[in-house]
Each structure stands twice: as C-alpha cells, then as structure tokens.
VOPAGU-2260 file (C-alpha; in pm, 1 decimal, decimal comma):
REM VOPAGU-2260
SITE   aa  ch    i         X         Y         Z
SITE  UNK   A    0       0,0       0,0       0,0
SITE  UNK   A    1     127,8     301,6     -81,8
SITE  UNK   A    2     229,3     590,7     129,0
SITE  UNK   A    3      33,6     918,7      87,4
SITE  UNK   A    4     266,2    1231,7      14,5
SITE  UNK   A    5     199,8    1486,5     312,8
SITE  UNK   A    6     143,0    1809,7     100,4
SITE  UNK   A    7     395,7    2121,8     328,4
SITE  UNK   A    8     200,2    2371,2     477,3
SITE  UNK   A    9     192,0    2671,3     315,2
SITE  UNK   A   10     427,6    2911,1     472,9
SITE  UNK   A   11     253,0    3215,2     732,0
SITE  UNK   A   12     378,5    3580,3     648,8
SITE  UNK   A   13     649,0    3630,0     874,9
SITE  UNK   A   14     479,7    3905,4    1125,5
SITE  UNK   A   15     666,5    4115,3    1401,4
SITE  UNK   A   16     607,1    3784,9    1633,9
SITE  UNK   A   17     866,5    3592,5    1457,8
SITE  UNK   A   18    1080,9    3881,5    1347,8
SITE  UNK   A   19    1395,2    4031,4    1534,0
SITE  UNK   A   20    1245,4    4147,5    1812,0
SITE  UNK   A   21    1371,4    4552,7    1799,0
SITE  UNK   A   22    1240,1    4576,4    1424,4
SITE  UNK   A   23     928,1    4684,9    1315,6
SITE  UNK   A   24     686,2    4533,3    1031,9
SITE  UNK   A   25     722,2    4787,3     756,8
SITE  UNK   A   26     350,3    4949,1     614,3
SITE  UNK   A   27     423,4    4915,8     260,4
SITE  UNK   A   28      65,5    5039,6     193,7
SITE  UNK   A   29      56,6    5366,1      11,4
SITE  UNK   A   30    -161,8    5654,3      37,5
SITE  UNK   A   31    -353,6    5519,2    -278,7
SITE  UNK   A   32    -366,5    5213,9    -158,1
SITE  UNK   A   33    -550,3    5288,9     120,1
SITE  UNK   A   34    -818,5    5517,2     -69,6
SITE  UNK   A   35    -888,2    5217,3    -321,8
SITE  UNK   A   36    -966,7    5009,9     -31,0
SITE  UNK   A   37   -1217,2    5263,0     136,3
SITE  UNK   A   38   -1543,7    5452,3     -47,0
SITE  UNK   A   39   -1634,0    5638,1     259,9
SITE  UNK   A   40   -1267,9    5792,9     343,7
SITE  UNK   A   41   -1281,0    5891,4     -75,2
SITE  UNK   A   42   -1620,5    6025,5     -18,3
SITE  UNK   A   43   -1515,1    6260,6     329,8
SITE  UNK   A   44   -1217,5    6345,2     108,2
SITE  UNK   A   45   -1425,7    6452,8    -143,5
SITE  UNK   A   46   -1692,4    6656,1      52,1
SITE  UNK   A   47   -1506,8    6806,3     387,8
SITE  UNK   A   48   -1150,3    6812,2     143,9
SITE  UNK   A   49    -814,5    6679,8     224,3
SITE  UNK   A   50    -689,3    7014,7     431,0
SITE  UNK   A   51    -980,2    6984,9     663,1
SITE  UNK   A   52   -1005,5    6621,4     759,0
SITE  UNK   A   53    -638,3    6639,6     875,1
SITE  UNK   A   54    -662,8    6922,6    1086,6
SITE  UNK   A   55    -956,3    6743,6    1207,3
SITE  UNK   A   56    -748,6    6449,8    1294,0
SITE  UNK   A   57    -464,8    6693,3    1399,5
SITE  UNK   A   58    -660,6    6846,7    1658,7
SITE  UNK   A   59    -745,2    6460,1    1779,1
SITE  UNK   A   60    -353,0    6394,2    1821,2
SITE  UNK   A   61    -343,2    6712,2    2041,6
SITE  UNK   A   62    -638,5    6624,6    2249,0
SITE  UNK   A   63    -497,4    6266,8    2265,3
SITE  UNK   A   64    -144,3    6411,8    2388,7
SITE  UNK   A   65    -335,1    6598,6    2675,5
SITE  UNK   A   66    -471,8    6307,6    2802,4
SITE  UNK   A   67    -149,6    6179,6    3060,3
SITE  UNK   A   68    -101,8    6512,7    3201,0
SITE  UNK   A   69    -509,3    6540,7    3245,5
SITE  UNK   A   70    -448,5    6187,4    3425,0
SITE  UNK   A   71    -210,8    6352,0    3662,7
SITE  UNK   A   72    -435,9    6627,6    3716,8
SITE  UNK   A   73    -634,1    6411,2    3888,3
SITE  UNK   A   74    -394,9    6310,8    4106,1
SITE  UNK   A   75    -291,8    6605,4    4229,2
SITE  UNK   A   76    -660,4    6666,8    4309,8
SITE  UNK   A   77    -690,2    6378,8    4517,0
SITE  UNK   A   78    -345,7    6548,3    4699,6
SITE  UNK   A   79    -534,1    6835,0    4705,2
SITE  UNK   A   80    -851,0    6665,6    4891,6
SITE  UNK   A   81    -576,9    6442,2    5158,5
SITE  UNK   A   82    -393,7    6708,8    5234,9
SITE  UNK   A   83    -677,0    6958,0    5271,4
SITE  UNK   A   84    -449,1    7215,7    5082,7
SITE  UNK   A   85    -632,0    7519,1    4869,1
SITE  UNK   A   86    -528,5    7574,6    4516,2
SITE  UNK   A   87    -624,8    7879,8    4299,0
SITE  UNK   A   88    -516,6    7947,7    3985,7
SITE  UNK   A   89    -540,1    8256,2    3778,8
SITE  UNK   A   90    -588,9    8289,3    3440,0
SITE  UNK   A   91    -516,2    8640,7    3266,6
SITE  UNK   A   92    -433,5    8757,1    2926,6
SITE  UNK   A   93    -583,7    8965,8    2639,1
SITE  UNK   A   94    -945,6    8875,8    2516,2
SITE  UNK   A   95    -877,5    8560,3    2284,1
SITE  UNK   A   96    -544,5    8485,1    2428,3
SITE  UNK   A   97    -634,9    8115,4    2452,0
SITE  UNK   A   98    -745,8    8168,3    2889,6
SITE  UNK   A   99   -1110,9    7924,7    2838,1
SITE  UNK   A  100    -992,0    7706,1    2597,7
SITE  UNK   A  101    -746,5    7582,1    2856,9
SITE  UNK   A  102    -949,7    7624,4    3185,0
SITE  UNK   A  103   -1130,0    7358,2    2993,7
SITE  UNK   A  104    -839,2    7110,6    2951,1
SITE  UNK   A  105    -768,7    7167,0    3295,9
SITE  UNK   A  106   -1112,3    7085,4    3398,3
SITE  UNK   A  107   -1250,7    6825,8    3183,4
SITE  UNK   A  108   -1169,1    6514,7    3386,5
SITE  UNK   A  109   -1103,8    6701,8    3736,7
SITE  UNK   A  110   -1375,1    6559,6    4025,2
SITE  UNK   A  111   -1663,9    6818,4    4008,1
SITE  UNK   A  112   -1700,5    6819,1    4383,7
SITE  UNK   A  113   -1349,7    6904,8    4450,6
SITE  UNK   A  114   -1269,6    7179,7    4196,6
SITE  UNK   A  115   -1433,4    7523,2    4073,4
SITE  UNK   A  116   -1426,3    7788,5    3782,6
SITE  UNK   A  117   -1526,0    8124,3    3871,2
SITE  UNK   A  118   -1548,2    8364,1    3616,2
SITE  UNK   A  119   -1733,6    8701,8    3769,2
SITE  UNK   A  120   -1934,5    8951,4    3544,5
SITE  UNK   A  121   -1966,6    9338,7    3641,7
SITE  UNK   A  122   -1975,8    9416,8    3998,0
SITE  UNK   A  123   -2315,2    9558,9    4120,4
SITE  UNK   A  124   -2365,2    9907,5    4296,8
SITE  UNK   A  125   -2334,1    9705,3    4620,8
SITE  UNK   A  126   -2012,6    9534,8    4564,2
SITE  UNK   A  127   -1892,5    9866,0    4428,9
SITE  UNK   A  128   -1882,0    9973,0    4793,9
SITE  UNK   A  129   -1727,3    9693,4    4959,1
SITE  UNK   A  130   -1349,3    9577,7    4989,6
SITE  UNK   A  131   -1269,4    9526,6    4632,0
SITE  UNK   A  132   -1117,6    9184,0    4732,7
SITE  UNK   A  133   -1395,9    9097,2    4903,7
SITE  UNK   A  134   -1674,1    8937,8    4579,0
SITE  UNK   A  135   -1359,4    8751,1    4519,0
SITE  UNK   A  136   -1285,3    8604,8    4858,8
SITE  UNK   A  137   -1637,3    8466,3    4854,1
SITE  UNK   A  138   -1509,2    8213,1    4568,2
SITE  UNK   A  139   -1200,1    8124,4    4763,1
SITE  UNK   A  140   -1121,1    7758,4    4790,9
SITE  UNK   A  141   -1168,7    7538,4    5100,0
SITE  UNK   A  142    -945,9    7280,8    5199,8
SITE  UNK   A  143    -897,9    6964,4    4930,5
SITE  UNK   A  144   -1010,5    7242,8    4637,6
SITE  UNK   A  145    -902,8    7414,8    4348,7
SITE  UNK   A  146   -1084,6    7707,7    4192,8
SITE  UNK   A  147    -963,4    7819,0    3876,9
SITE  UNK   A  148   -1050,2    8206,3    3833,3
SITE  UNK   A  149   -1135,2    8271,9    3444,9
SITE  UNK   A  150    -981,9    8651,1    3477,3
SITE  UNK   A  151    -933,1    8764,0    3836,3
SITE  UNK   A  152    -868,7    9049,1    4104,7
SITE  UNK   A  153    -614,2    9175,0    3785,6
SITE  UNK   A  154    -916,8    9290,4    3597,1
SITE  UNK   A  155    -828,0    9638,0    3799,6
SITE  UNK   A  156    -455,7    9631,7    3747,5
SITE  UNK   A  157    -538,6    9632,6    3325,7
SITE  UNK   A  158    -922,8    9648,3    3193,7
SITE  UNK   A  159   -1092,6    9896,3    3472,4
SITE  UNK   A  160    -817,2   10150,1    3410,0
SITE  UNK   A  161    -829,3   10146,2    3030,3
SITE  UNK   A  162   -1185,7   10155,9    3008,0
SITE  UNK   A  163   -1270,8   10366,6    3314,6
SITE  UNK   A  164   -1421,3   10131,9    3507,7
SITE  UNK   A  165   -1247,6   10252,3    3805,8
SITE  UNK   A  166   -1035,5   10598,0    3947,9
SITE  UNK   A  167    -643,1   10644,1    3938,0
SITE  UNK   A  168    -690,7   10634,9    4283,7
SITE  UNK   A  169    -878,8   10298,4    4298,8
SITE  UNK   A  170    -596,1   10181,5    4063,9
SITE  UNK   A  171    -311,2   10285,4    4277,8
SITE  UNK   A  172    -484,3   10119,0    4592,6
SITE  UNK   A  173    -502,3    9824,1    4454,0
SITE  UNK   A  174    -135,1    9776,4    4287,8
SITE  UNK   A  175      20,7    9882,6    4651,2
SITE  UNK   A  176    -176,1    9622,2    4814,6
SITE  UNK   A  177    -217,7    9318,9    4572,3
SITE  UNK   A  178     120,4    9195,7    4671,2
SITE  UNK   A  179      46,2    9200,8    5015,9
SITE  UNK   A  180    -294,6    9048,2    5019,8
SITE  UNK   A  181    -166,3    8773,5    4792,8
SITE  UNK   A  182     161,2    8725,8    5056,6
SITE  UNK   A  183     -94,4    8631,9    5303,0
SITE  UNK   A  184    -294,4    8415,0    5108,2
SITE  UNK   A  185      49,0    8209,3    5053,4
SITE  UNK   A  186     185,6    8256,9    5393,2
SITE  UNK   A  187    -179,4    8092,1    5515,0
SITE  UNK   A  188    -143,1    7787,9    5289,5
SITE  UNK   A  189    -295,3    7873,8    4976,8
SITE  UNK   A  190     -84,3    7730,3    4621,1
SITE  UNK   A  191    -168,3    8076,8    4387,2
SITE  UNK   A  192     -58,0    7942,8    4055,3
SITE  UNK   A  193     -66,4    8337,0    3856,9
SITE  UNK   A  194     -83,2    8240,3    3437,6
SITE  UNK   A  195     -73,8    8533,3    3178,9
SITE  UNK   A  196    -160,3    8401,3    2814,9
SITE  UNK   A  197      42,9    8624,4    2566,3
SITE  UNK   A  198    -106,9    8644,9    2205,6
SITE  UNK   A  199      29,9    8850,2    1935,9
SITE  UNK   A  200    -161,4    9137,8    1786,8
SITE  UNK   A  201    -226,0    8941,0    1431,5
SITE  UNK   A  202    -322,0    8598,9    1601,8
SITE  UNK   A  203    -597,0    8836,3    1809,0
SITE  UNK   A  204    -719,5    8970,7    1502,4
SITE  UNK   A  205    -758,4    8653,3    1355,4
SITE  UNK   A  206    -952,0    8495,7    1626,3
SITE  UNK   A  207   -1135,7    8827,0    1629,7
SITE  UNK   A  208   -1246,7    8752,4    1302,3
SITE  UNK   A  209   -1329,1    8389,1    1332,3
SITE  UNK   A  210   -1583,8    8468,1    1622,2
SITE  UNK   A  211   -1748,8    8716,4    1398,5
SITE  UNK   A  212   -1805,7    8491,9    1117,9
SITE  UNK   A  213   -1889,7    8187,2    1312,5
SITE  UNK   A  214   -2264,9    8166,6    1419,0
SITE  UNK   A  215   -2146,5    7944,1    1726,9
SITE  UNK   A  216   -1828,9    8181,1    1862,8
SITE  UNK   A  217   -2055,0    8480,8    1805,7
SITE  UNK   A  218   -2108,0    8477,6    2175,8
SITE  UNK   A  219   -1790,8    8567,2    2320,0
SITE  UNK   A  220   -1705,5    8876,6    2137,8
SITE  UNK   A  221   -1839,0    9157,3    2360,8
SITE  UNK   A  222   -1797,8    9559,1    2333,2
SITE  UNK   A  223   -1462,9    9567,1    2525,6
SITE  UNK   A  224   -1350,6    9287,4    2279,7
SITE  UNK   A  225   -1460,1    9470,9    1954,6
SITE  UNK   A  226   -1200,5    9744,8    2118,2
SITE  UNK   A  227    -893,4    9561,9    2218,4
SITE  UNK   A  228    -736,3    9615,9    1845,9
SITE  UNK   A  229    -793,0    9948,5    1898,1
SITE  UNK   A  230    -663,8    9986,4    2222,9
SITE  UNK   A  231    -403,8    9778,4    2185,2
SITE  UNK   A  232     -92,6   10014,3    2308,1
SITE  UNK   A  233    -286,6   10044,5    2604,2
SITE  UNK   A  234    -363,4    9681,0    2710,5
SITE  UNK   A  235      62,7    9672,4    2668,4
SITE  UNK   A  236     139,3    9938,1    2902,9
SITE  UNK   A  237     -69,1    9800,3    3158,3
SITE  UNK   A  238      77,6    9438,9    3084,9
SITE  UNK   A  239     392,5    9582,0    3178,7
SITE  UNK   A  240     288,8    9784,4    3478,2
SITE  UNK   A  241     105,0    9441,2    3612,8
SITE  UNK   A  242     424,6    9225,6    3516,8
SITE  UNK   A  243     644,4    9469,1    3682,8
SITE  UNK   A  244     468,8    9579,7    4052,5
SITE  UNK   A  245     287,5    9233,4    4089,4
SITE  UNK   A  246     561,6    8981,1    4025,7
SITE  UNK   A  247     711,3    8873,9    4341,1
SITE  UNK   A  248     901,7    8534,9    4492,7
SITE  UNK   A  249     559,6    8392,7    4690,6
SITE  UNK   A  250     327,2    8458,0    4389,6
SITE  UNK   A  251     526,1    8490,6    4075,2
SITE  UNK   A  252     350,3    8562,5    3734,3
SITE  UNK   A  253     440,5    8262,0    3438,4
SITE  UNK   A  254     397,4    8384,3    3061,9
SITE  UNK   A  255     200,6    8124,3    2843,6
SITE  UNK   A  256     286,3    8237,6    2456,0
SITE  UNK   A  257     -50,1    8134,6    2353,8
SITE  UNK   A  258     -37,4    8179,7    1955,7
SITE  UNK   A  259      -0,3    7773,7    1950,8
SITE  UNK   A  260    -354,2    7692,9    2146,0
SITE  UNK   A  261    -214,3    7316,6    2186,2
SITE  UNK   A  262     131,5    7397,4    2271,7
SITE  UNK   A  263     -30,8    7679,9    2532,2
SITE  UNK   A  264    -249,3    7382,8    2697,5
SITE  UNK   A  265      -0,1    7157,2    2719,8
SITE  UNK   A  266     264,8    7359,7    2866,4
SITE  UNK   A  267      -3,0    7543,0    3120,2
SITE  UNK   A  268     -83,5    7162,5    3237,6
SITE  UNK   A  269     279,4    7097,5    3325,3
SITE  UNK   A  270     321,6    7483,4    3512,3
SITE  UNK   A  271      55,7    7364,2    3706,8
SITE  UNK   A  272     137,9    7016,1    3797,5
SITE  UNK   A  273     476,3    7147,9    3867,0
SITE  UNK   A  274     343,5    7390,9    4133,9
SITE  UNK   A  275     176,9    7092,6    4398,8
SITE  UNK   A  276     399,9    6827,4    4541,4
SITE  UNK   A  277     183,4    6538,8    4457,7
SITE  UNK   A  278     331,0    6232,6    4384,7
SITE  UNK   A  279     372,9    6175,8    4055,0
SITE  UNK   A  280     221,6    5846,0    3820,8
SITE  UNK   A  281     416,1    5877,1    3530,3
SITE  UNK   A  282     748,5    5964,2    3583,1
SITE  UNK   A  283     783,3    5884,3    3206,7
SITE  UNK   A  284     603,1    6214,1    3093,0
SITE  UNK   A  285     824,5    6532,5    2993,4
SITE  UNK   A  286     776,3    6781,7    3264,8
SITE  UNK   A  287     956,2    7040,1    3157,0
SITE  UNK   A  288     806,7    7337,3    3020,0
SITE  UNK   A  289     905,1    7470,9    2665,4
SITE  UNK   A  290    1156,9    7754,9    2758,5
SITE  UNK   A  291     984,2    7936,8    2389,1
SITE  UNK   A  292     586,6    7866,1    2555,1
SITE  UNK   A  293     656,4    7918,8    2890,9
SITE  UNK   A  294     882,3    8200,2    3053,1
SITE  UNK   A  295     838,1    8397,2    3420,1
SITE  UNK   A  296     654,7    8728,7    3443,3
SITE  UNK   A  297    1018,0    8880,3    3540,4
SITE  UNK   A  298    1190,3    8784,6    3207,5
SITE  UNK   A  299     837,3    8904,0    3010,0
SITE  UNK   A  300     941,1    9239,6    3176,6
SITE  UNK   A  301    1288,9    9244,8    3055,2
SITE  UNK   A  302    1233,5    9168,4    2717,8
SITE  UNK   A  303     954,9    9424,7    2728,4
SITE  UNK   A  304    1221,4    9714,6    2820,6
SITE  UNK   A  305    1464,9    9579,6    2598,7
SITE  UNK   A  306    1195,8    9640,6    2324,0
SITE  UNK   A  307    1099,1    9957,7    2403,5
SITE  UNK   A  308    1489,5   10122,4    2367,7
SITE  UNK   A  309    1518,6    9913,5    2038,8
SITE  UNK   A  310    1184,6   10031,3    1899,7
SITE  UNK   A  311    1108,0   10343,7    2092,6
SITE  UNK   A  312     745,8   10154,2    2193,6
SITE  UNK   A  313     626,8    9818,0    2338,2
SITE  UNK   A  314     530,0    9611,4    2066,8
SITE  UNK   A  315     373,1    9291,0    2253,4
C-alpha cells in the first residue's frame, strides 16, 4: 500500500512575532492604496476636502497628547482633597489669548465636587462699595479644592483703568496692596498658581475675526472685545505695569505664549502640575516646560524694556 505524500504547509507571512524582536513590520501600503480600499474615506475626502479632515485628525492627536497630564491632574486633586491644601489658579491675558480654551483642559476630567471655575461679570452698585477683594474672597477655595478664576482680582490692574471702570486712585490702591494680600494668602497655605496668556496682535485679530463669522463663537465677542485692536498700546502698558509691581518670589507671574492653542495647553498643564507636590504616576512624561511657551513674568518684563529702547514703543 502506498504511502500518501503529506502536502507542506503553506508558509505564514512572517509578522513582528517571529521577526527580530527591535524591528518593526514595515507598512508598505501607500496613500492610494488605502483610498482604493475605502469609499467612505474617498467620499469625506471629497466633501469636507483633504486640508480639513487632517486638521480634524490633527486636533485629535493634540487632544490625545493631553490626556497623561489630564491623568495627573487628577492626582494632584486627590493630593489636594488628603492634604486639605487650597489651590487657585489665575488665568489672565488679552481677550482671545487662549485663557477658556485651557481652563477647559484643565477641567474636563477634574472631580466636580473638589474643583471650581469662577469667572465674575460686572460688579453691582453694592459690591462697588465693599473691599474690592472681598466678591472675590467669597469664591475662595476650602481645603482639598481648586478654583480656577477665568480673569481675576487683575481685571483692575489692566481692563478697569483702560476703560474707566475705576479711578487712578482705585488703581493705585489696589497695585500697593495686591502683593500684600496675595503674601498672606500664601503665607496661610494657599498654592496661587498666577498664568498670563500672551497672544500677538495678528493671532488676536484673527480669532477676532473667526468669532465674527462663526454663528457658534458669536457669543464671546463683547464691546470691550470689539475694542482691544484698537486699544491695543494700552492693554501693553498696563501688561507691563502688572508684570512689573505684581511679580514677586511667593506669587510669581508665568507667561504662556498662547499663539499655539495646543502647545499653550499643554505647557499650562505641566506649570501647574509642577506647582503641587503630589506624587507623581508617570514619571515617564516630559515635565519640563518649553523655555519658547513658557517664561516667568520677570523675564516678560525684561524683554519688554529691551523692546521699548530698540523700537522706541512696546510692541507685545
């Protein structure tokens, strides 16, 4: 009887499994390959256009990158809450500087019982007559919170005097005593995390003009806003007066260069993180802010000067 011939099994494609183990399997599929292979990707290419699906995806990568440093946000919360520690952080800068878009990053996966964002409207006639510190007080953080003011007690030190909205005097009051009031607040406990988000003049302008023509950003231009080209000289000088009398060693000011929205968010999450002693959960993460995002309120004032003897003016 005769022997059947076993027929060799056909041969697997050799995979990463059974390759060397520190090479990678190489994607030899090309960009047309992939489009042959999928209708509905040709069809979105064809009706949103190439330029807008990958800044759509773009945008996904950034929120994606956000995502381990929002994971250590909330454990420095939970610090926060066993160490019964307050937190407040300010967030300043010109209208469309980028402030709510990353109040948002900061809050989105933060415990809701343990956290706040404040952002205060016009004072009434009341409050008008009170301590001006005092509508803000009320908002302070107890222990095991964070409250994250959207624009803060600094809305005298630059907006009120531009606009009138309060007297020299008022002004003066307020810039001899800030640095006192916020000494205490440190001295008592309190981390004061102080972020001013820089924007150029052009990138304003541009946002300025995206909110206009955008049925759903409509909402956030308001009169002041509609002003702050025009006044924008102004808004400068009392950067620099701010920068100057309010930056001290318990509550220093740190410069966000907010052009970049994602590189702004990203490098305001590690300022912050880097202000509480939590312990850390991934050590592998790149803590270290970008010396071109991120620079202190003391250096923003020496470049400042330095421009104004070049140039004659401030020009940022």
């Amino acid at each position: 009887m005769t022997t059947p011939v076993q027929k060799p099994e056909p041969e697997l494609a050799q995979t990463s499994i059974d390759s060397d183990p520190g090479s990678e399997p190489e994607n030899t599929a090309t960009a047309e390959d992939i489009l042959s292979e999928s209708q509905p990707l040709r069809d979105a290419i064809q009706g949103y256009g190439a330029k807008k699906i990958l800044n759509t995806l773009q945008k996904a990568e950034n929120e994606r990158s956000l995502k381990p440093f929002q994971a250590e946000l909330i454990l420095m919360q939970k610090y926060l809450e066993e160490t019964k520690r307050r937190m407040i952080i300010l967030f300043e800068g010109r209208d469309a500087s980028g402030k709510g878009g990353t109040i948002r990053r900061v809050a989105r996966y933060m415990n809701e019982k343990h956290y706040r964002v404040v952002a205060l409207g016009k004072p009434t006639d009341a409050m008008r007559t009170q301590w001006f510190f005092q509508r803000y007080v009320e908002h302070f953080p107890r222990g095991g919170e964070a409250v994250l003011f959207d624009r803060s007690w600094y809305n005298r030190a630059i907006v009120e005097p531009i606009f009138g909205f309060c007297t020299p005097e008022e002004y003066q009051v307020f810039m001899k005593g800030v640095v006192g009031f916020e000494r205490d607040l440190v001295r008592q406990g309190t981390i004061l995390v102080k972020l001013y988000f820089s924007v150029t003049k052009g990138e304003q302008a541009q946002r300025f003009d995206r909110r206009q023509n955008d049925p759903l950003r409509q909402w956030k231009l308001s009169e002041v806003d509609l002003q702050a080209q025009e006044r924008w000289d102004d808004f400068t000088t009392q950067k620099y007066e701010m920068l100057k009398r309010t930056h001290s060693n318990h509550a220093p000011w740190t410069v966000i260069r907010s052009n970049n929205k994602h590189e702004a968010r990203l490098n305001s999450l590690r300022v912050i993180l880097n202000s509480v002693p939590y312990e850390r959960g991934n050590y592998d993460l790149d803590f270290v802010p970008d010396p071109d995002i991120v620079i202190s309120g003391s250096r923003e004032v020496e470049q400042m000067e330095a421009e104004r003897i070049r140039r004659g003016k401030f020009t940022s």
